[in-house]
C-alpha positions as CSV (number, residue, x, y, z in Angstrom):
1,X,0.0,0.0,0.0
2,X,2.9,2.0,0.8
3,X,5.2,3.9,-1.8
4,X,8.5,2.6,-2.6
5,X,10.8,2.6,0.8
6,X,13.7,2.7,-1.4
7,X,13.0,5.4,-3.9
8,X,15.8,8.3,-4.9
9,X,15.4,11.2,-2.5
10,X,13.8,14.1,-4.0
11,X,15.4,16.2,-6.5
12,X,13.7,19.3,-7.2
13,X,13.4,19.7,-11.4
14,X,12.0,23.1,-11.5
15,X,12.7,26.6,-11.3
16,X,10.5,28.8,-8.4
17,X,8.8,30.1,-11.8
18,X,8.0,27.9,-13.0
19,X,6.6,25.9,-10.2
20,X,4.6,29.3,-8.9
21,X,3.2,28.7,-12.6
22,X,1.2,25.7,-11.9
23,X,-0.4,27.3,-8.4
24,X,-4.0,28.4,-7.7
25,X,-3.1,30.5,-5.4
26,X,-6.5,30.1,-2.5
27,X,-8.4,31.6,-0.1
28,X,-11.3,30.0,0.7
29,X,-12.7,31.2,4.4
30,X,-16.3,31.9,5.4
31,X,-14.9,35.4,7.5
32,X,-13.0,36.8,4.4
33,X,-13.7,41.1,3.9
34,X,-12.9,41.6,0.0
35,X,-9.9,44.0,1.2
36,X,-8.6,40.3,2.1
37,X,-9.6,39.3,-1.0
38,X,-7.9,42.2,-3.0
39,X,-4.2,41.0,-0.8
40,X,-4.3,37.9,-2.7
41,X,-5.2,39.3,-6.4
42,X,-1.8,41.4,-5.2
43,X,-0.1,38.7,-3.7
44,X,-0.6,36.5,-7.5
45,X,0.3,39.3,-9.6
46,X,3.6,39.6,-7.8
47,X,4.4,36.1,-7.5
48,X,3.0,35.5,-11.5
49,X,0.6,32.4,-9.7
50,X,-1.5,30.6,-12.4
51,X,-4.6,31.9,-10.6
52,X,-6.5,33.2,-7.7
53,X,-9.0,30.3,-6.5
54,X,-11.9,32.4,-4.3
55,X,-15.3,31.9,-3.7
56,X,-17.8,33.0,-6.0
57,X,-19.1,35.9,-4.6
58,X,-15.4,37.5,-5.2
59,X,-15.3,36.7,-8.7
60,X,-16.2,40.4,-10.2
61,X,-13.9,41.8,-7.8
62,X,-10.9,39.6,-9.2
63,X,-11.2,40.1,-12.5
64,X,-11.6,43.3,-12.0
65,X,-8.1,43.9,-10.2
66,X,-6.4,40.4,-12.3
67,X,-7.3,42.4,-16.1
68,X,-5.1,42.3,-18.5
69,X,-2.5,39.8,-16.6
70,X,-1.9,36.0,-16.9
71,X,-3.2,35.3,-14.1
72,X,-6.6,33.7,-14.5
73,X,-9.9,34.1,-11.9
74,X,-10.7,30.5,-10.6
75,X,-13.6,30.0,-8.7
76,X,-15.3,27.0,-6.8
77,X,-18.6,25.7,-7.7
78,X,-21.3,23.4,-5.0
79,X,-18.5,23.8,-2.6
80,X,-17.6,22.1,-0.3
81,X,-19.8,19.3,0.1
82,X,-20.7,18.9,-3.5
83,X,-24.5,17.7,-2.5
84,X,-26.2,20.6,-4.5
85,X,-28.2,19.4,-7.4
86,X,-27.2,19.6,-10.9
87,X,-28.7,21.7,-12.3
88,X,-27.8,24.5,-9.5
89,X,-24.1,23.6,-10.1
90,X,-24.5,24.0,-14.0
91,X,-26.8,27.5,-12.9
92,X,-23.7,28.5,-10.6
93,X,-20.9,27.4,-13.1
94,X,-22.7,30.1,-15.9
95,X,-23.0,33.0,-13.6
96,X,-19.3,32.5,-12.6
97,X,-18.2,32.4,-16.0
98,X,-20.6,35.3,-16.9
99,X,-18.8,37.4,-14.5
100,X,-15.0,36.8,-15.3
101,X,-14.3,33.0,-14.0
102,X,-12.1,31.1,-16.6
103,X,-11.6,28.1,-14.6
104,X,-14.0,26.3,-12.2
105,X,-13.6,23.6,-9.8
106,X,-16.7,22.0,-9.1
107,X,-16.9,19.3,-6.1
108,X,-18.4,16.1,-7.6
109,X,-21.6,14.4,-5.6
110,X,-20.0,11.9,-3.6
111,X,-22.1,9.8,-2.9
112,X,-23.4,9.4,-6.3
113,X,-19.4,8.4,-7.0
114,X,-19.9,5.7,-4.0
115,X,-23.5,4.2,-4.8
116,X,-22.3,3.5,-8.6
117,X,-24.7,6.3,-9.8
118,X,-22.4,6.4,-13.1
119,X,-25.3,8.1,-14.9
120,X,-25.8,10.9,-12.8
121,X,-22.1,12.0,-12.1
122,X,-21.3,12.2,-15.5
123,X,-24.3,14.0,-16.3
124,X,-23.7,16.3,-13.6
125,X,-19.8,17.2,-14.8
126,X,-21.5,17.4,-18.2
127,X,-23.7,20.5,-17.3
128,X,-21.0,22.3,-15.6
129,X,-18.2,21.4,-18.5
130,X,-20.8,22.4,-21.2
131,X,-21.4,25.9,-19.4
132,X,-17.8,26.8,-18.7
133,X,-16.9,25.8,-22.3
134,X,-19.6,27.7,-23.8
135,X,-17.5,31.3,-21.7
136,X,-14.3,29.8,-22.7
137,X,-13.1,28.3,-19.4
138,X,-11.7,25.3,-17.8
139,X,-13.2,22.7,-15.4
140,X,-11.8,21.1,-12.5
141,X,-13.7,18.3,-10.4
142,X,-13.3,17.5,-6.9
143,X,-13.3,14.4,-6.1
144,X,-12.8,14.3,-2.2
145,X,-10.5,11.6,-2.4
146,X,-10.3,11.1,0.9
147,X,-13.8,9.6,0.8
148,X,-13.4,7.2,-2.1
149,X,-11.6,3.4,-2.5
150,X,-9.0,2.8,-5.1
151,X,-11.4,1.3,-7.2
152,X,-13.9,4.1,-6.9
153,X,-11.2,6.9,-7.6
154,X,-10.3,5.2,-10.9
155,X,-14.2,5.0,-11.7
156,X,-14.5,8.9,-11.2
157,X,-11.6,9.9,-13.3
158,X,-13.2,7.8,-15.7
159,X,-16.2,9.3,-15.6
160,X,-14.3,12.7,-15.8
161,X,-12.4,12.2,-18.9
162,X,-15.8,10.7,-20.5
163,X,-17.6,14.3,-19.8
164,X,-14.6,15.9,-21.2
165,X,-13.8,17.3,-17.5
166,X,-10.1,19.4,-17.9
167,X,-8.6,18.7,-14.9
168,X,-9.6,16.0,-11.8
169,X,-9.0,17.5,-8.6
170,X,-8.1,15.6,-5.4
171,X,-10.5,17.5,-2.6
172,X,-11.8,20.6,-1.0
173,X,-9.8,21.1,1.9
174,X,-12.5,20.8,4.1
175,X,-12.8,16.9,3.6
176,X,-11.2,13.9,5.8
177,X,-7.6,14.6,3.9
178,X,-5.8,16.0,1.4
179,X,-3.6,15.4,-1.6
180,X,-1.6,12.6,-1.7
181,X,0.9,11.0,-3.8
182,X,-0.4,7.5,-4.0
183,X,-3.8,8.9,-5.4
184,X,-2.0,11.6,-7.8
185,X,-0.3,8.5,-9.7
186,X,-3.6,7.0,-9.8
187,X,-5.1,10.0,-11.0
188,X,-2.7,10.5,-13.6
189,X,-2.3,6.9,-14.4
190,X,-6.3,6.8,-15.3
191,X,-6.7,10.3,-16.7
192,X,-3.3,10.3,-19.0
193,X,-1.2,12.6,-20.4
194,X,-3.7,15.0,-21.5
195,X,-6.3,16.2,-18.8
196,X,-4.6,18.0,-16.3
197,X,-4.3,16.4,-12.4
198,X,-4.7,18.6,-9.2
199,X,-3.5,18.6,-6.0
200,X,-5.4,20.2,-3.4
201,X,-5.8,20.3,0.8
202,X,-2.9,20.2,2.9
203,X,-0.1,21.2,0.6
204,X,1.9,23.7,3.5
205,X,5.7,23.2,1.8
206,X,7.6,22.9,-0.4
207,X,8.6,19.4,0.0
208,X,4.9,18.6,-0.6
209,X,4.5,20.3,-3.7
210,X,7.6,18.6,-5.5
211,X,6.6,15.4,-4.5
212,X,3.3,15.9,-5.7
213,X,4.4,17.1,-9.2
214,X,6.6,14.2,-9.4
215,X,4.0,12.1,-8.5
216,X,1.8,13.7,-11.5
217,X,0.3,17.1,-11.0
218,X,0.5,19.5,-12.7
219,X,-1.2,22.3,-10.8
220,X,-1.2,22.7,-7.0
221,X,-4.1,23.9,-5.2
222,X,-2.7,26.2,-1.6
223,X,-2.5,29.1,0.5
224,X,0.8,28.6,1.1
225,X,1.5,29.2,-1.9
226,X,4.4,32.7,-0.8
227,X,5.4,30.0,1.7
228,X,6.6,27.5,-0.6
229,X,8.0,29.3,-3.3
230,X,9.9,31.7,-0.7
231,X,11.1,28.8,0.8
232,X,12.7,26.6,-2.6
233,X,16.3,28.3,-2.3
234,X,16.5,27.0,1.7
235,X,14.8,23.9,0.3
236,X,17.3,23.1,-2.4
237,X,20.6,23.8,-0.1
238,X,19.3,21.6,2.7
239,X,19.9,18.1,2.0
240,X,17.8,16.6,5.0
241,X,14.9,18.2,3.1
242,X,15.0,16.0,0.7
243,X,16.0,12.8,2.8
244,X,14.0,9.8,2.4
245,X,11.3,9.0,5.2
246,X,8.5,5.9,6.3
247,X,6.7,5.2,3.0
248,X,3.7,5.0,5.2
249,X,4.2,8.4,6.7
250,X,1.6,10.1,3.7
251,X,-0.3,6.6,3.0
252,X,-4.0,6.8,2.7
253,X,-4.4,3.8,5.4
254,X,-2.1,6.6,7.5
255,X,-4.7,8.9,7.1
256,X,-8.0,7.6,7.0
257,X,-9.5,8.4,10.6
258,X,-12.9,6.3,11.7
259,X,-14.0,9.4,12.7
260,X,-14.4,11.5,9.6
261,X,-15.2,8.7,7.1
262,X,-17.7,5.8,6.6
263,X,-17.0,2.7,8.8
264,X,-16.3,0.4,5.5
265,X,-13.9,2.8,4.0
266,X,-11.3,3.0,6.8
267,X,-12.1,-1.2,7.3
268,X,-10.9,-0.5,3.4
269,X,-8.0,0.5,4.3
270,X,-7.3,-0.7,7.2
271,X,-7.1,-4.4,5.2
272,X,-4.5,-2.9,2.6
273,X,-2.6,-1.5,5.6
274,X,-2.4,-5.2,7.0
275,X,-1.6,-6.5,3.5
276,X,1.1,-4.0,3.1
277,X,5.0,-5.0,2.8
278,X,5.8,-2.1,5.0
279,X,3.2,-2.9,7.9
280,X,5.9,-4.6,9.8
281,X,9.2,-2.7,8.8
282,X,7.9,0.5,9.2
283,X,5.0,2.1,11.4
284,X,2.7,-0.5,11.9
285,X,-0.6,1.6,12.1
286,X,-3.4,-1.1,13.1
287,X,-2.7,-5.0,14.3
């Protein structure tokens, strides 16, 4: 279940612009002002971000202040539980567009994902995809990964690249985890080369970034966004940054909790923890 104990350390392949290029650079809180709102806007342009990722109601603002640069409004659509019907996502995906979004990352139904209701997710992606396409911008879908098996992950970036989805998203940030590298591969493993894969939700370093672009991102959802690129010189001179560490340390068996997911999806992964190589020479996380 693991990742590979005896991988290369990390070797950072990118320049700081490059890699503050492929970040949507986010605030998402319930208690922001828009003078909060206008900080980040600055914040991007300085750092060249590829976008601001705000909630909707910030959207005029943003374009507003982002005209005539490269980087691009992104807002978030039936966020963050994803339970609103589809018809108000697709309603909530035009009037962002309308009013200067050119990406949108709309949080999938996930229960519909889990009770094999094929028909209605994809039909769900396929009124917010047809919208944003129709003003000229991209989708993302959340898929709350930290809710989902293997097997149901692969299913939904199925479904994705069947509705013509541009980029699968791992989660929210408000969900039972975030990104991890074991379910970027499989993301990008399922999606291929051509729709885009990002990560999102606990991404606070540098460190995480890189090993998520390695992994097969290509876009990297944070607010520490000034954090991490500040901190890629001090990254790159200190070797122990880049040391190798327990494969099981960012496992999804690690970091499934009982407590925020359904019963059977920890039991889930609680099995491939037992079944795992590592179990016994590394942390051993449930007997």
């Amino acid at each position: 279940m693991a990742e590979n104990a005896h991988a290369p350390p990390l070797s950072p392949k990118i320049t700081p612009e490059e890699l503050a290029g492929m970040i949507d650079h986010t605030r998402l809180k319930a208690f922001d002002p828009p003078k909060r709102i206008e900080r980040v806007c600055r914040e991007a342009l300085e750092y060249n971000f590829a976008s601001v990722c705000i909630e909707p109601v910030f959207v005029p603002l943003c374009a507003k202040m982002l005209s005539g640069s490269s980087v691009m409004v992104c807002t978030v659509i039936g966020f963050p539980l994803g339970a609103n019907s589809s018809k108000i996502k697709a309603l909530e995906a035009k009037a962002a567009v309308e009013e200067g979004a050119q990406e949108v990352d709309m949080v999938v139904n996930v229960g519909f994902v889990r009770a094999g209701m094929d028909a209605e997710v994809l039909a769900e992606i396929g009124g917010v995809v047809d919208v944003a396409k129709a003003g000229n911008a991209k989708t993302k879908v959340i898929l709350e990964t930290g809710y989902l098996t293997e097997e149901e992950l692969v299913k939904a970036c199925k479904l994705c690249v069947q509705a013509k989805a541009d980029f699968v998203k791992t989660s929210t940030g408000y969900g039972p985890r975030g990104a991890l590298p074991r379910e970027i591969r499989i993301m990008r493993e399922t999606v291929g080369p051509n729709i885009g894969v990002k990560a999102s939700g606990g991404i606070q370093n540098f460190r995480d970034a890189i090993e998520l672009i390695e992994a097969g991102a290509n876009r990297i959802g944070t607010s520490a966004s000034i954090s991490i690129i500040e901190g890629y010189t001090w990254a790159t001179l200190t070797g122990a940054w880049f040391s190798k560490e327990s494969p099981c340390w960012k496992c999804p068996s690690r970091k499934t909790n009982l407590s925020k997911v359904p019963k059977e999806l920890f039991l889930y992964y609680k099995k491939k923890c037992q079944s795992c190589p590592y179990n016994k020479e590394f942390n051993k996380f449930y007997e």
